[in-house]
N, C-alpha and C positions, 0 to 999 in steps of 0.2 A: 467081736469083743475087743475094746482097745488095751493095749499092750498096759502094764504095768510099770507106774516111771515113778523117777523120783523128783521132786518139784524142782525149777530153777531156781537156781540163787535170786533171778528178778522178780520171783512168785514167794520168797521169804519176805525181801527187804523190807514191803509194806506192812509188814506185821509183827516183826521182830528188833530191836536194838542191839544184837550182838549174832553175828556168826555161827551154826551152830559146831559143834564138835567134828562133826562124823566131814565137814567140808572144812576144815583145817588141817595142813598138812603139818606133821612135824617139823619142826626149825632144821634136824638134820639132814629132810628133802628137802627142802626149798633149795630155791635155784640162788647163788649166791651172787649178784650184782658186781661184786668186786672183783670176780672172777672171770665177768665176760670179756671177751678179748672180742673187737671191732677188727672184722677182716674184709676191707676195703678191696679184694681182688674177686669178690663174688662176682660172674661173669653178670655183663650186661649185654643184653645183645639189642642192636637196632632193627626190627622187623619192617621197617623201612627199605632197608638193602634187596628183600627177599622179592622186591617189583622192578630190579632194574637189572646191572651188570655183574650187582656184587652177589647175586643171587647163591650161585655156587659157593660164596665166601662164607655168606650167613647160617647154610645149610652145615657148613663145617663148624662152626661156632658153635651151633645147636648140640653136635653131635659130640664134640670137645666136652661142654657143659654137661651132658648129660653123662658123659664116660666118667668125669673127674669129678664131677659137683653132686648128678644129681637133681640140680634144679637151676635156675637162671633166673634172672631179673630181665624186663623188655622195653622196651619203649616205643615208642610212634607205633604202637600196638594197634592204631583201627579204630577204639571202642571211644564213644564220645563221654565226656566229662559227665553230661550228666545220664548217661546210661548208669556208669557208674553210682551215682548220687540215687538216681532213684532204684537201684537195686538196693541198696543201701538200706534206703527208705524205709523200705516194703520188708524187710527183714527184721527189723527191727520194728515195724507196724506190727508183723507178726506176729513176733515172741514177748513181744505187751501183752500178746492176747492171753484171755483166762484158759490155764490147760485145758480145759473141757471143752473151749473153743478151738484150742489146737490143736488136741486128740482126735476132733473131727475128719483130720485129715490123714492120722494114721495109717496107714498098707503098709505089707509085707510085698505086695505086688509089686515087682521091678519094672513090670508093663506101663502100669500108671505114669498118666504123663505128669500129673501133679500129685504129690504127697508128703508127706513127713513122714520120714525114716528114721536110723540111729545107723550111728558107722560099723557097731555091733549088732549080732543076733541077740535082742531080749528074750528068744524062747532056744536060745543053745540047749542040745540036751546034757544033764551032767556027766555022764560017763563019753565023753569025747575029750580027746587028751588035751590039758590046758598049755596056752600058747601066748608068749611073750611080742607085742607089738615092739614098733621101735617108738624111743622115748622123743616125745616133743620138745623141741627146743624152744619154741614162743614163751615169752613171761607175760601175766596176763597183768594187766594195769590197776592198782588195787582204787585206784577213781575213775576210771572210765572202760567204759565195758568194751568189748575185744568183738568185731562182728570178723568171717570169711570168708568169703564168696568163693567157692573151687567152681567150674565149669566143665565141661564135658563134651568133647567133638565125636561125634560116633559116625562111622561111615553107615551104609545102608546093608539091612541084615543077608543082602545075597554078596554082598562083595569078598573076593577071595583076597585073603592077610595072607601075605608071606612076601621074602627076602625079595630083591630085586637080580634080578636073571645076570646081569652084568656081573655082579659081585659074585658069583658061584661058579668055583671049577672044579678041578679033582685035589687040589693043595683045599681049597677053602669049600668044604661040600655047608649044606644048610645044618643049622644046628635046628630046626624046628621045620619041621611038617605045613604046608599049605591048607588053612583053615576056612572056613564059611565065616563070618563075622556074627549072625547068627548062632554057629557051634561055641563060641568064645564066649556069647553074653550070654548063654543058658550055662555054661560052663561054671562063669563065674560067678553067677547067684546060686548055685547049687554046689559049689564046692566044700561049702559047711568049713571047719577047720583044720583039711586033711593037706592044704598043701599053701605054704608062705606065698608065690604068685600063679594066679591061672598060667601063663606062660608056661611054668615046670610040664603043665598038662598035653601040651604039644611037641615037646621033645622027641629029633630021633632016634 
């Protein structure tokens, strides 16, 4: 049985001349434009470096970025221009289609290699304790529609995760446990809402 949603905005537009209520935010959410402050030191790293000398250099970068930032900007990333374009494409081929055409594709299956998901559980049960995500910063464009491509590198489910043997002594012991990659991504689809990241769950 397919999940219960509520229509896109691109599944109103054809039918309606206004907005309706319940997808307008109050004026004292909205993000204020006036407000954003452009911070031109967002790390940029060149993944370039990471095939030659500077390799070790790059690695630090990453690791910088991700200690202070969080996230990183890249370039001479690999992926050809029109990979890009045409995932693009196809995304937006997509979510033109009639829900019923999209619903088609609905799973809960994590296994599925292909399907449509949601970032949340639509069937959470109600007495599990409620839990605050962190707030998106993207403004969405009120004339042109907002697509995101996130991707996903997954190693093979018998590979052992854990710290690198170099970096562990008796000053620095492992903060986490040596896991299966497999133990992680059942982990992680069955965590429901009891813990902020799978990570907490391998702690030692």
């Amino acid at each position: 049985m397919a999940a219960p949603t509520k229509p896109l905005v691109s599944d109103l537009v054809s039918s309606i001349s206004s907005l309706p209520a319940n997808y307008v935010r109050p004026e004292s959410d909205r993000p204020n434009l006036s407000e954003v402050t452009l911070d031109y030191s967002i790390p940029l790293i060149d993944l370039q470096g990471l095939h030659g000398p500077d390799h070790s250099k790059v690695i630090k970068e990453i690791a910088e970025a991700c200690k202070h930032y969080g996230f990183f900007q890249v370039k001479n990333h690999g992926v050809p221009k029109e990979v890009i374009d045409k995932m693009l494409s196809i995304s937006r081929e997509f979510y033109h289609l009639p829900e019923s055409e999209r619903m088609k594709n609905y799973s809960d299956d994590p296994m599925k290699t292909t399907r449509l998901s949601t970032s949340f559980n639509v069937k959470t049960e109600k007495d599990r304790p409620p839990t605050t995500g962190c707030k998106s910063r993207a403004l969405v464009n009120c004339s042109e529609e907002r697509i995101s491509i996130s991707t996903f590198y997954c190693p093979s489910p018998d590979a052992v995760i854990g710290p690198a043997q170099q970096l562990i002594d008796e000053d620095h012991p492992p903060l986490y446990r040596n896991y299966l990659y497999s133990e992680y991504y059942q982990k992680f689809w069955n965590r429901g809402l009891n813990s902020e990241t799978c990570l907490d769950m391998f702690k030692n």
